[in-house]
C-alpha positions in Angstrom: 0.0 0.0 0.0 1.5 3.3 -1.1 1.8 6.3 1.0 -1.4 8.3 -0.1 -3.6 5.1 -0.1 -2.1 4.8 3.7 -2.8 8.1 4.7 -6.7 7.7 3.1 -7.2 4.8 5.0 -5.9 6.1 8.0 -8.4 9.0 7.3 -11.8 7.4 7.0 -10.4 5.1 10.3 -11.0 8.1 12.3 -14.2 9.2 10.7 -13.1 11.8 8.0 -15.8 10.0 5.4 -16.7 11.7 2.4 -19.1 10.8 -0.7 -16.7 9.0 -3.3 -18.2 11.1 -5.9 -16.7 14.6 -4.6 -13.8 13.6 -2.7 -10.7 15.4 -3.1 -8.0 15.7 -0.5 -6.9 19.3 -0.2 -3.6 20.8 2.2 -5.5 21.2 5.3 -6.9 17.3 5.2 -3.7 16.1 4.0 -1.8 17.4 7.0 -4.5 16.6 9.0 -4.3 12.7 8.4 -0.3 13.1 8.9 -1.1 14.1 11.8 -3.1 10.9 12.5 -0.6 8.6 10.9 2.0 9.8 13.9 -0.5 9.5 16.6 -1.5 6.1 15.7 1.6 4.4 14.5 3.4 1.8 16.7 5.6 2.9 19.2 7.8 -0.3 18.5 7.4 0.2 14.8 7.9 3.5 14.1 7.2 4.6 10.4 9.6 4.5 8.0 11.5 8.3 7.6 11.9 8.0 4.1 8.4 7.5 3.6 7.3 10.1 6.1 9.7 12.6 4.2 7.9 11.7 1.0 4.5 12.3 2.2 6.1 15.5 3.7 7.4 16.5 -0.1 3.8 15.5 -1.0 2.2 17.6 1.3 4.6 20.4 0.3 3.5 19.8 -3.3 -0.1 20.2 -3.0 0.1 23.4 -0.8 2.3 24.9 -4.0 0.2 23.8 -6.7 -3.1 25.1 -4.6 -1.3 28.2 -4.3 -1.0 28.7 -7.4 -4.3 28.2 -8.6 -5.7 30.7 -6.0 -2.9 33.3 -7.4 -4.1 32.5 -11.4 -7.5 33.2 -9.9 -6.3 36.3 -8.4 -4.9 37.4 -11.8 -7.7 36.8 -13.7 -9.8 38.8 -11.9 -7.4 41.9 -12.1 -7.3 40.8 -15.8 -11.0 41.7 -16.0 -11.0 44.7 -14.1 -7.9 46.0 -15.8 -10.6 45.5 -19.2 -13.0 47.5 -17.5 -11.4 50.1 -16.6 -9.6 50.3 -20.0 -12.9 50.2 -21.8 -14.6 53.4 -19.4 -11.5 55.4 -20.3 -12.3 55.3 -23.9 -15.4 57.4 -23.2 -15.6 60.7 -25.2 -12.3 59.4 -27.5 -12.1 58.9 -30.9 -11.8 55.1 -32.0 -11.1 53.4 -34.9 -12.5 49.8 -35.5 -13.0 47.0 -38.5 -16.6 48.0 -39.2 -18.3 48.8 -42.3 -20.8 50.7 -41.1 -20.8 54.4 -41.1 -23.0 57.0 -39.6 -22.9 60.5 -40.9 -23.7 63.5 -38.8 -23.5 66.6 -41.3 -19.3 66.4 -40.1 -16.5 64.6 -41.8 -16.0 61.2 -41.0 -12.5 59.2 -40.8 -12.4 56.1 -42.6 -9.9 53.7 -43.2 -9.4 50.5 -44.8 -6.1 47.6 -45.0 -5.2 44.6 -47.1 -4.0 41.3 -46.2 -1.9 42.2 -49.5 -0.1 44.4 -51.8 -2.7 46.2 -54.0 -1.8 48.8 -56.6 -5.4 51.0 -56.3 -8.0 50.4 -53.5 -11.6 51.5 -54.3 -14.0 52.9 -51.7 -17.3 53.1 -52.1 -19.6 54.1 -49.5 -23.4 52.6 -50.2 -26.8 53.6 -48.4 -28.6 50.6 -46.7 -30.3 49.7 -49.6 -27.1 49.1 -52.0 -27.5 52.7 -53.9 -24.0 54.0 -54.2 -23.0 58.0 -53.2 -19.8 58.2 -53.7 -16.7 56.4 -54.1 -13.0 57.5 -53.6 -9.9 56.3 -55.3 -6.9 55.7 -53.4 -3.5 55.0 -55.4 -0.9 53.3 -54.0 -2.0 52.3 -50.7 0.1 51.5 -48.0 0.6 47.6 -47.1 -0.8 48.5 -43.5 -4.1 50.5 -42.5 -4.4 53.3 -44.7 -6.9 56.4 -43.8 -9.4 59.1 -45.6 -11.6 61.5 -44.9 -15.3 61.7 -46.7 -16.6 64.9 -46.5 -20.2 63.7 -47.0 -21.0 64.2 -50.7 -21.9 62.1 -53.3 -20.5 61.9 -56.6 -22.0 65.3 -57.6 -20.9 67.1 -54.9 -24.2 67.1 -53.5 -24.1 66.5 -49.5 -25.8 63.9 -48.5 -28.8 63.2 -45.6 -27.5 62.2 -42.5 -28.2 59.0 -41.5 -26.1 55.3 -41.6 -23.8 54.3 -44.7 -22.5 51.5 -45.3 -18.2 51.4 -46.5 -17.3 48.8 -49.1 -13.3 48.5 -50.1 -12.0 46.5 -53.1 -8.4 46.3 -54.3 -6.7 45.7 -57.5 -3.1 43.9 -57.7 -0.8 44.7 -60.0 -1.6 41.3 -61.9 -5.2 42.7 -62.5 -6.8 40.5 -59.6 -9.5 41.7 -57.4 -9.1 41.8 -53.7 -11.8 42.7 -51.1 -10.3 45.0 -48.2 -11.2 45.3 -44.7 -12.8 48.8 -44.0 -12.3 50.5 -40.8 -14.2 53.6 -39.4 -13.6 56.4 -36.9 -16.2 57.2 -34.6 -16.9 58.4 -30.8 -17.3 56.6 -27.8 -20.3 57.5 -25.7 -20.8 54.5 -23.2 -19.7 50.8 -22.0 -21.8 47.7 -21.8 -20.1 44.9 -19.5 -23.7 42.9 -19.7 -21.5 40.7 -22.5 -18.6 38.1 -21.5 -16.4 41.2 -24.0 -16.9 44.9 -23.2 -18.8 46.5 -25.9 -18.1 50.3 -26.8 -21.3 52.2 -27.5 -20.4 54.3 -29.9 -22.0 56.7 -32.8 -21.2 54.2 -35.5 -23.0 51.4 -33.4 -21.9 48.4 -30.7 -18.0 47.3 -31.6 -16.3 45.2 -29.5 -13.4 46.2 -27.3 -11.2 43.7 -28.9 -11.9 45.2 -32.5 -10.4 48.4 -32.1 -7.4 49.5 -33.9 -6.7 53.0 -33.0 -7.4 55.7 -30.4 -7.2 59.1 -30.7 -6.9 61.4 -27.6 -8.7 64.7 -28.9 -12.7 64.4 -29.1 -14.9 65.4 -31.3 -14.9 69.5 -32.4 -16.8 71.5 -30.3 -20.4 72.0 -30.9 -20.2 68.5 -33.0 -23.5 66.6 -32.0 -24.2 63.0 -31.7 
């Protein structure tokens, strides 16, 4: 009989029964029946010291791993709060996210938009919710990495248009002729926090985005007198 199958024994022996089904032997119990083990051993057959010492080491063991645990608990939770309070301090800042939707407010709006390769032209095009396209801008040369314009919120005539939600599509051409889609990115204000999710969700004026989606933060706000 090995150490730990001793020491169990010796534990339901002197009443320390538990269901089968949950039992698990933490620190406290496992010094506990040590404890027993020297009470009740034979005074003319003491127990072996190597052995004791093992059980010692094992004792030792389990008190380190179960400190652990309780310190990766610990961490987690700062974890979480550290997200929190990361998330509230984006209130009132400019973020940038992977979104395609846009909401126009009579102001400027900061788009952006990146490839997961080399193009030679990116087009974007920037679509009302039912597919009719305003306007579209040209951008030669684009940058490998995230790449950023401004649309001043006129259509192809130069006519400004209605306020309201817009839609971003970005396509790409390669220098072969091929046809890449892009991923479009929008700039827009935070106004609130929602920690009802397992993720913090920015409320912002472009919508819900995710705290993990966002790309950039800028520390100046909107202009003055700029509405939502």
């Amino acid at each position: 009989m090995n150490s730990v199958s001793a020491l169990q024994e010796m534990g339901v022996q002197t009443g320390n029964k538990t269901d089968k089904a949950s039992q698990e032997l933490g620190k406290n119990d496992f010094l506990n029946l040590l404890v027993t083990q020297l009470k009740n051993q034979d005074p003319l057959k003491p127990s072996d010291p190597t052995e004791f010492t093992s059980q010692l080491a094992q004792y030792s063991s389990l008190e380190q791993l179960q400190n652990i645990s309780e310190g990766m608990d610990g961490l987690s939770s700062m974890e979480e709060e550290f997200g929190r309070m990361s998330a509230l301090s984006l209130i009132d800042k400019q973020v940038t996210a992977e979104t395609d939707k846009l909401k126009f407010d009579g102001e400027p709006v900061e788009m952006g938009f990146r490839f997961s390769d080399s193009v030679e032209k990116a087009t974007v095009t920037i679509k009302g919710s039912n597919g009719q396209i305003f306007d579209q801008v040209e951008v030669k040369q684009p940058l490998d990495g995230n790449n950023f314009i401004q649309w001043d919120g006129t259509d192809q005539n130069g006519q400004s248009v209605p306020e309201g939600e817009y839609y971003i599509e970005v396509a790409g051409s390669t220098a072969e002729g091929g046809k890449i889609a892009g991923t479009p990115m929008v700039e827009s204000r935070v106004t609130g926090v929602d920690f009802s999710d397992s993720e913090s969700i920015l409320l912002t004026t472009s919508g819900r985005i995710p705290f993990s989606e966002i790309t950039r933060v800028n520390n100046s706000t909107l202009a003055a007198g700029s509405q939502d």
